[in-house]
C-alpha positions, 0 to 999 in steps of 0.5 A: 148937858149930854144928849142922855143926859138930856133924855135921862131928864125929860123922862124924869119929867114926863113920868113926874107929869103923869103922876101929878096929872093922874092925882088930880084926876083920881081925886077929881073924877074917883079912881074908878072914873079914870082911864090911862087914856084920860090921863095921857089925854090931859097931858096930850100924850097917847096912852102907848107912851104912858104904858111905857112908864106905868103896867096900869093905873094900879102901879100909877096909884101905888108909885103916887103913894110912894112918892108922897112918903118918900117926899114925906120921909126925906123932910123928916129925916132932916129933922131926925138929924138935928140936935136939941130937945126932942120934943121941939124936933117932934114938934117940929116934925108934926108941923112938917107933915101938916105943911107937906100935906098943903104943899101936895093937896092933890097927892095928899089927897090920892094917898090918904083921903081918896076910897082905894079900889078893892084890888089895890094891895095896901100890904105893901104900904105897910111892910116895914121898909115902905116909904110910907112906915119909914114916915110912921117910924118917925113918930115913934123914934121921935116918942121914944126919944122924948120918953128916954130924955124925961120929956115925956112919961111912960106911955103906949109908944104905938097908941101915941104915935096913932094918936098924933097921926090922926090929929095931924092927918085931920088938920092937914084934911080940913084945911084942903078940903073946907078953904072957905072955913072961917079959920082964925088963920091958918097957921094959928090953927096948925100951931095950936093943934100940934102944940095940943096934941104933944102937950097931952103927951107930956102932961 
């Protein structure tokens, strides 16, 4: 490996520190309790390296949303590609989303669960080429596809795909936050509310 190679990687890496560092914080502490200088402090950088990466914690908090979608959106990508019975990709897809999310606490957290400052722009989240409506769509292609196959009756495409979301968004919420719940397993949970959410679908 070449030295720009070489450098090219750390500041692969340190940017990927600062995010990880900046989400717990967010989370930890609330948006408005953190300072660049806490953070490069929990990473003992100065804050001028930081500024190097990052205007602000705005931009911070916006590329951590980004982040979390993007992720999100290459895992189901994949599954989009694969052949077979929509529903089981749809299935398939929920179930992804769920273990993401349990996978990335702090930043599913930071992205869906954490009050966002009044100045942040959430337009930009929500335009149809974002990372994170690139997710969304992925609901309603996969919808779509199971009504087109008969597997599903006519339905609301856009209430359905809001329907699931909310149920896998809680699930994947309570089981991050209430560990300490007596679940009957934690996967026996995450199964029995996917496969209920799409049975009522194809009821």
């Amino acid at each position: 490996m070449g030295v720009k190679e070489r450098k090219e990687r750390q500041k692969k890496f340190l940017r990927q520190e600062i995010l990880d560092a900046a989400s717990e914080l967010f989370v930890r502490d609330g948006y408005e309790n953190v300072s660049m200088r806490r953070i490069a402090d929990k990473i003992e950088y100065s804050p001028t390296t930081i500024y190097l990466y990052f205007k602000d914690k705005g931009e911070l908090l916006e590329q951590l949303c980004k982040e979390m979608f993007g992720r999100l959106v290459q895992r189901l990508s994949k599954i989009m590609e694969q052949p077979g019975d929509p529903v089981e990709r749809l299935r398939r897809g929920l179930l992804t989303y769920i273990h993401f999310g349990l996978e990335n606490p702090h930043h599913y957290r930071a992205t869906f669960m954490m009050v966002l400052p009044e100045d942040f722009d959430e337009k930009k989240m929500h335009q149809e080429d974002s990372p994170g409506m690139q997710a969304y769509a992925f609901l309603t292609r996969g919808l779509e596809d199971c009504v087109q196959a008969g597997k599903m009756p006519p339905l609301n495409v856009e209430l359905a795909a809001q329907t699931l979301w909310a149920g896998v968004h809680g699930i994947t919420s309570l089981l991050i936050t209430d560990r300490d719940f007596p679940w009957v397993g934690r996967e026996k949970v995450i199964h029995s509310t996917v496969d209920t959410l799409v049975a009522g679908l194809e009821a």
